[in-house]
Every structure is written in C-alpha cells, then in structure tokens.
C-alpha positions as CSV (number, residue, x, y, z in Angstrom):
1,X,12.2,15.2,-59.0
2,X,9.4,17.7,-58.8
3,X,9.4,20.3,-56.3
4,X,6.3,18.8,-54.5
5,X,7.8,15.3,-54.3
6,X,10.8,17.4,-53.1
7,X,8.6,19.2,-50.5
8,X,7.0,15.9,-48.8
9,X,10.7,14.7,-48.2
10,X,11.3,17.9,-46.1
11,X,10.5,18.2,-42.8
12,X,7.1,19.6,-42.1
13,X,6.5,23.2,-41.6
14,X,5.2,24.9,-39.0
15,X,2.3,25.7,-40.7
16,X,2.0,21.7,-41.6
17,X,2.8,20.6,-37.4
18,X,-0.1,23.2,-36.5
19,X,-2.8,21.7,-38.9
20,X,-1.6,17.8,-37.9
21,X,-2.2,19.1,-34.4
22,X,-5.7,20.6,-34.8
23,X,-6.8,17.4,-36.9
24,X,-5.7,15.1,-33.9
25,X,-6.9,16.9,-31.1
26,X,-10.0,17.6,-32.1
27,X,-10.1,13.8,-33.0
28,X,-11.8,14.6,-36.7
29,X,-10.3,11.2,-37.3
30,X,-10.4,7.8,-35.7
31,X,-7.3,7.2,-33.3
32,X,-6.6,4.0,-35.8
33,X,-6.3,6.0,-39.2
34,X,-2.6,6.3,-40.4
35,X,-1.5,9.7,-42.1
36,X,-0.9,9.6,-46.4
37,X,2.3,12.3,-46.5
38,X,2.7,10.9,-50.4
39,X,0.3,12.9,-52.8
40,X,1.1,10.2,-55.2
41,X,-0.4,8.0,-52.7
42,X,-3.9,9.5,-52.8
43,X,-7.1,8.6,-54.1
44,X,-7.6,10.1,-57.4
45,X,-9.9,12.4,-56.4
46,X,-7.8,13.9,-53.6
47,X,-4.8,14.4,-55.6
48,X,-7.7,16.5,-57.9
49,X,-8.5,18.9,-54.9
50,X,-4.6,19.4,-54.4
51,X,-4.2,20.3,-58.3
52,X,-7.1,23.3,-57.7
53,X,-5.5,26.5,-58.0
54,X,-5.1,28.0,-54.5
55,X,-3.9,30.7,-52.6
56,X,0.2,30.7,-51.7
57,X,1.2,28.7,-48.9
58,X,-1.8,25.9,-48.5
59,X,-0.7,22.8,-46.8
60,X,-2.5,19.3,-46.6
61,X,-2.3,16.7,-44.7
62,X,-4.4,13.4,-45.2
63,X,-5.3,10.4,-43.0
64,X,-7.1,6.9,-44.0
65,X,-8.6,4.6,-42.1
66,X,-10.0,0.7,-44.1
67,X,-11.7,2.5,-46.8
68,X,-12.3,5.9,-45.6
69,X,-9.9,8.6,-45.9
70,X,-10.0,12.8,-44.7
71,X,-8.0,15.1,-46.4
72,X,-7.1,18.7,-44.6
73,X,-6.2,21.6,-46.3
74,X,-4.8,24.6,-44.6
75,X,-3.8,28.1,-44.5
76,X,-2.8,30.9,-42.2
77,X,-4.8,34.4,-42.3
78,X,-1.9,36.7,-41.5
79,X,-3.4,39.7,-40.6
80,X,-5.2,38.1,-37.7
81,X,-2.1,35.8,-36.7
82,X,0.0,38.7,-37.0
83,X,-2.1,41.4,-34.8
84,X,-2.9,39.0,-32.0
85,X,-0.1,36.5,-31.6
86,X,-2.4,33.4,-32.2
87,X,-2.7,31.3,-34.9
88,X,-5.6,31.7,-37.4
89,X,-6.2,29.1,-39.8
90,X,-8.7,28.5,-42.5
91,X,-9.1,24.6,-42.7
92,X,-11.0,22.8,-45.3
93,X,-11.8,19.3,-44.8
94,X,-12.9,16.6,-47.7
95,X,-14.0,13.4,-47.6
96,X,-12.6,10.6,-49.4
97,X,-14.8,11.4,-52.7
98,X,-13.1,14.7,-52.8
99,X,-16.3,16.6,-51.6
100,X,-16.4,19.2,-49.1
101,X,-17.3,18.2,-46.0
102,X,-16.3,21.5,-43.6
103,X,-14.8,24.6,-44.0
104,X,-14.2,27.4,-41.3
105,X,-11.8,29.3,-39.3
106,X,-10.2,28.3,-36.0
107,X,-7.8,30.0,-34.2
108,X,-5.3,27.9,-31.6
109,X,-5.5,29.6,-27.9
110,X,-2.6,30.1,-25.7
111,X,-4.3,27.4,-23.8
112,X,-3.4,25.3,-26.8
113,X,-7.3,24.7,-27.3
114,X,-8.7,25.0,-30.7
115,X,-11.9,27.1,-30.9
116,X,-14.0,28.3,-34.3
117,X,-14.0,31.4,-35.6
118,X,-15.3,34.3,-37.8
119,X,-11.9,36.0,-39.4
C-alpha cells in the first residue's frame, strides 16, 4: 500500500483539521458539497496538481458538489506561526479543471476568525 493511501487512512493532522476549518467557515463551498478524502477518488486533473512537486508538509483537502468540485491545498509558514502563536497558512484553492482559482495567506485569530494576510 503506498504511503499516501496509508496517509488518508490516518487520522487527520492538525495541519489538515486547521485547513477543513478555514474552508467551512469561510463557506468557500456550498453547505451541500461532500469532502473527497481518497486521491484516487479525484478528477484527473486534481490528482495532477497533488503529483506537482511541492514544498514538505502540504495538505489537501477536496470537496464536490453535482459536477463542481474545489480542491485546497495547504501549508504552514513557520516562522510567522512560530513567533506569534497563530497559525499562518498559505492556501491555494483550484477549481475542478485543476486551475488556480486563489492563492494567499491567512492567519487564524485567537478569536478563531480567519483574516488575509501578507506573510
């Protein structure tokens, strides 16, 4: 079994429960869309973006919704998270095509708010 397949059979990381948290509560999909935790379960063209060479430590996490789907992908800019105590993320979002829709930084508040950010 490959150590992917291995990985979405885990429980999620913290890293993982922080981007499924911004993705829902700042509602950048419909309250109807179910989450894809299977890579083998996406379109071909989102299983492409998670096969780009990236940085250590990216996450994703995918929903779909009828014939629509929004893939995340995440990761954590230490220095800021570390200094400051809150949670810096660099999130990426694609549409179903593969193509990138948004990308930015957001940093979660202590009043659990997400708010955009320059790093």
């Amino acid at each position: 079994m490959s150590t992917l397949r291995l990985r979405t059979l885990q429980q999620p990381s913290h890293l993982e429960r922080l981007l499924e948290a911004f993705v829902t509560h700042q509602k950048f999909v419909p309250e109807e869309a179910y989450q894809i935790r299977d890579p083998e379960a996406l379109a071909r063209p989102l299983q492409a973006v998670l096969d780009e060479p990236s940085e250590a430590d990216r996450v994703w996490a995918c929903w779909a919704s009828g014939d629509e789907a929004w893939l995340f992908t995440c990761q954590m800019w230490p220095s800021r998270s570390d200094e400051s105590g809150e949670s810096l993320l660099h999130i990426n979002c694609y549409d179903g095509a593969g193509e990138l829709q948004d990308s930015g930084c957001w940093v979660r508040t202590r009043q659990q708010d997400w708010q955009r950010c320059v790093p």
